[in-house]
C-alpha positions, 0 to 999 in steps of 0.5 A, spaced: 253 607 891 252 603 897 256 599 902 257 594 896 261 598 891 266 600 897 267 593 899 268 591 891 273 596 891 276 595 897 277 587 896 282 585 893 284 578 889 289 575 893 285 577 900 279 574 896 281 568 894 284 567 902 278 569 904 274 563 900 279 558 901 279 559 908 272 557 908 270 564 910 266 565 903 259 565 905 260 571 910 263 575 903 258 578 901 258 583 895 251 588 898 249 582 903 247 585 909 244 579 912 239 573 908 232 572 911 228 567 908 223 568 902 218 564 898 220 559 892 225 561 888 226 568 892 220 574 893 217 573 886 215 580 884 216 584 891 220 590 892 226 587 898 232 586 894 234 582 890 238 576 892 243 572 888 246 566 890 254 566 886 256 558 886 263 559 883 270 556 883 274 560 887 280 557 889 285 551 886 287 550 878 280 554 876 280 560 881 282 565 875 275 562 872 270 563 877 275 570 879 273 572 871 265 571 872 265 575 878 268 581 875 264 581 870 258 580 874 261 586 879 262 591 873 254 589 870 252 593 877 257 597 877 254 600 870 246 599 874 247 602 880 248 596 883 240 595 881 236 590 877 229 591 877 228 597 881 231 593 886 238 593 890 242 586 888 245 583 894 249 578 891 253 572 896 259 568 893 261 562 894 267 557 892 265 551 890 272 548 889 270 545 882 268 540 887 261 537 885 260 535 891 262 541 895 257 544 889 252 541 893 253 542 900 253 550 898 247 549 893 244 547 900 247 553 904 245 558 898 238 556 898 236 554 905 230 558 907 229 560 900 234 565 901 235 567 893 232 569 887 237 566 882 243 562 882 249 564 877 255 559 875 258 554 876 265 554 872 264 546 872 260 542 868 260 536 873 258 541 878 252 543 873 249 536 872 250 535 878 245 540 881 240 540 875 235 535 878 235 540 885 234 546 880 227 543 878 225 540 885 227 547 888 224 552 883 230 556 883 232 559 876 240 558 875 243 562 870 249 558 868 256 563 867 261 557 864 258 550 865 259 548 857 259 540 857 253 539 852 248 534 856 246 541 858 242 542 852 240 535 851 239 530 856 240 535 862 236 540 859 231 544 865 227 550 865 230 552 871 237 552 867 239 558 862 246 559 859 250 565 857 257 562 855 258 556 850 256 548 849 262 545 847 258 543 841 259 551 839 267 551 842 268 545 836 263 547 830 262 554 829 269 555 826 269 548 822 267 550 816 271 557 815 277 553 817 275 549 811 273 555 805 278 559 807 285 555 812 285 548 810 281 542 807 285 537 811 286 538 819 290 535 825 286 536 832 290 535 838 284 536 845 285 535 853 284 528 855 278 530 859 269 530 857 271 537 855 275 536 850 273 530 847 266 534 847 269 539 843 274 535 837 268 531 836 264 538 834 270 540 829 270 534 826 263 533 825 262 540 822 269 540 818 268 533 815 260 536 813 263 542 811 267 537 806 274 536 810 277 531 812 281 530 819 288 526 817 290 526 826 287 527 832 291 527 839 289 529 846 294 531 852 293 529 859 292 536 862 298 539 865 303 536 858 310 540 860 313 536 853 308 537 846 315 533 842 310 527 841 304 531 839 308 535 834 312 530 831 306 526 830 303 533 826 308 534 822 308 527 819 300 527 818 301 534 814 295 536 815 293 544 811 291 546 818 291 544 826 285 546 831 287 546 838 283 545 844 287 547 850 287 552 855 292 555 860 299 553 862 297 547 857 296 552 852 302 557 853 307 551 853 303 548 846 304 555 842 311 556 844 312 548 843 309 549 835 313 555 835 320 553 836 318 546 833 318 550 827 310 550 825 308 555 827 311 558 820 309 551 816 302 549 818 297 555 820 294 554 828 287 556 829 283 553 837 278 557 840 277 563 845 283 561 849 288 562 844 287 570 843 286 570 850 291 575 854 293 570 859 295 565 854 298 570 849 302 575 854 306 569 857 307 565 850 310 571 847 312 572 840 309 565 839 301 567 839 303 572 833 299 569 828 295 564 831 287 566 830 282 564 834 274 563 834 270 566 840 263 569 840 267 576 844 273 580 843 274 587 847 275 591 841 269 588 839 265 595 836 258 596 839 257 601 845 255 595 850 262 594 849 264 599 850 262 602 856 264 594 859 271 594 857 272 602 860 268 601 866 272 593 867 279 597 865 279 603 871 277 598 876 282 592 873 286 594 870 286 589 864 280 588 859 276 583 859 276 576 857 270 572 854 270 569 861 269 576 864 262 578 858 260 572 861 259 574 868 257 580 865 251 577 862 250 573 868 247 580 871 244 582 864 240 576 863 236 577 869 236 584 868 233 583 862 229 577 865 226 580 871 223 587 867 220 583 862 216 577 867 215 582 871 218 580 877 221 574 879 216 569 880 219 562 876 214 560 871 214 568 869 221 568 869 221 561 865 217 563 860 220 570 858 228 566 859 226 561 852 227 566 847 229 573 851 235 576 846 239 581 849 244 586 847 251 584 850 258 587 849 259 580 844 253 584 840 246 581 840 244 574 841 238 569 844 237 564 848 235 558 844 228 556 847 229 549 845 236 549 848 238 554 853 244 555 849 245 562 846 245 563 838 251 568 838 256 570 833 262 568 833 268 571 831 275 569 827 280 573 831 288 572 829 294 575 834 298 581 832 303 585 837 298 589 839 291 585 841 287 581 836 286 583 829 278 581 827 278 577 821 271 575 820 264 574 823 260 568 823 253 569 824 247 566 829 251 560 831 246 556 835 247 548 837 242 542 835 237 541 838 240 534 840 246 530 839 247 530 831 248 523 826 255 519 828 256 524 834 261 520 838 265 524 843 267 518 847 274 519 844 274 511 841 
């Protein structure tokens, strides 16, 4: 191991985050050891290591987010020797804020001189769409670790832009018709009062309502909602068979035991996406998450040996496992890897060609990039809380996103 794998060990969350946020982030350097320039999109298929540029939110309300990506990406080249392609990987990270804007000025400070051979992140969507038309002026390839908002795959779309996480169309739909075959043929939805939310509520209720259910109540909670009693009670009046959530973090603990000591925890089955089985809402939510299920494209004790080797190799240096955040960074470094090997090198267009269509083997187990969407097509997995971790109650296969906006798709939240 080289002078990268002693620094990685070495720096720990909070001097990290204190480093980023004192502006200090573009000298933390995981393996940099100083960015000369190169040609359009980094050195094609030169033998010099091999640069990338992270573009993260590492400080305010997402910290733990783009923390979450990086982890997953450090233990990827923890795993490979720190190499892809035969080459060593130098990786610089900086902090984006959640700020488009700050976005742009360290878009410019990552790729001045053509200094990197791809770019990973952002967290944020509007930090994404803000970036997609310099992506295609620059050449430079951007694996996407986070940045789910849908326009992405559609109007946004780019060929110098591939994502390893979501669309909110996936979030909302790919649970929709189990939810109705097996949970609930009338549901209530409650989202976050922002794009995201009214992105993901209007796939469920597209996919629920083509599955042959209904949607008796929808809602949607400014972000940072201490109190849910309104939002509750509404719930019980609309005596849906089952309620799907789409909220995240604190808004998510408080939520779960609000429905808990409200008592429909026991009365009306709860299922959301992937941060209602996440550790760091269910640890804090207690015994409410007991019961509740979730639908995620990545468990931890998902069985196959990618995982395997990922969640022993990210608990010795975390001591946690990871989280879909996490598997997300992880295959931010295991595209590229995939991607380099088969373009042979890191010329664009080779990499363009190879990226539409590559599949991969994920600890999430085998997925491709939709060639039409650069969006993954990915099992997603149903997923109830017990005492213990998550039980694994069911699959759902190749789950993709259409190619464009679907009839009566109307996430304005009208």
């Amino acid at each position: 191991m080289g002078a990268s794998d002693t620094m990685r060990g070495r720096i720990g969350r909070r001097d990290f985050l204190r480093l980023a946020g004192g502006g200090l982030a573009g000298t933390l350097l995981l393996g940099v050891a100083g960015c000369g320039g190169g040609g359009g999109g980094g050195q094609g298929g030169g033998s010099g290591p091999l640069r990338i540029g992270a573009l993260l939110t590492l400080s305010g309300p997402y910290a733990t987010l783009g923390e979450s990506i990086r982890n997953g990406m450090e233990t990827f080249l923890r795993l490979n020797d720190n190499q892809i392609g035969g080459r060593e990987v130098q990786v610089r990270y900086e902090d984006s804020e959640g700020d488009p804007q700050v976005a742009l000025r360290v878009y410019r400070q990552l790729t001045g001189q053509n200094a990197v051979d791809f770019l990973m992140g952002p967290v944020i969507s509007t930090e994404a769409l803000a970036l997609a038309n310099r992506l295609q002026r620059d050449r430079i390839i951007l694996i996407n670790s986070n940045a789910a908002a849908n326009d992405l795959s559609w109007e946004q779309k780019s060929d110098y832009s591939y994502r390893v996480s979501q669309s909110n169309y996936q979030l909302g739909a790919a649970g929709a018709e189990y939810i109705f075959r097996n949970i609930g043929k009338t549901a209530f939805t409650i989202g976050m009062d922002y794009v995201a939310g009214y992105e993901v509520i209007e796939a469920f209720r597209i996919a629920y309502r083509e599955a042959g259910g209904e949607v008796v109540g929808s809602a949607f909670s400014a972000p940072g909602t201490a109190d849910f009693a309104t939002y509750l009670t509404n719930i019980r009046r609309a005596e849906p068979e089952v309620v799907f959530s789409f909220l995240s973090g604190t808004d998510a603990i408080r939520f779960l035991q609000q429905y808990d000591s409200f008592g429909l925890k026991g009365e009306i089955p709860l299922i959301g996406h992937d941060q209602l089985a996440s550790p760091t809402v269910t640890d804090p939510a207690g015994e409410a998450a007991v019961g509740v299920m979730a639908c995620s494209f990545y468990y931890p004790n998902l069985e196959n040996e990618t995982n395997r080797r990922f969640v022993e190799a990210y608990r010795k240096e975390y001591d946690q496992p990871p989280d879909t955040i996490a598997c997300q960074g992880y295959d931010t470094g295991n595209i590229m890897a995939k991607a380099v090997e088969e373009a042979g090198g890191t010329e664009p267009d080779a990499l363009i060609e190879v990226l539409k269509g590559i599949s991969l083997q994920s600890p999430r187990g085998s997925f491709t990039m939709d060639p039409e969407t650069h969006n993954p097509i990915q099992n997603y997995y149903i997923g109830e809380n017990a005492r213990d971790g998550v039980r694994i109650v069911d699959t759902i296969e190749d789950v993709g996103m259409p190619s464009r906006p679907p009839e009566g798709y109307d996430p304005s939240g009208g």
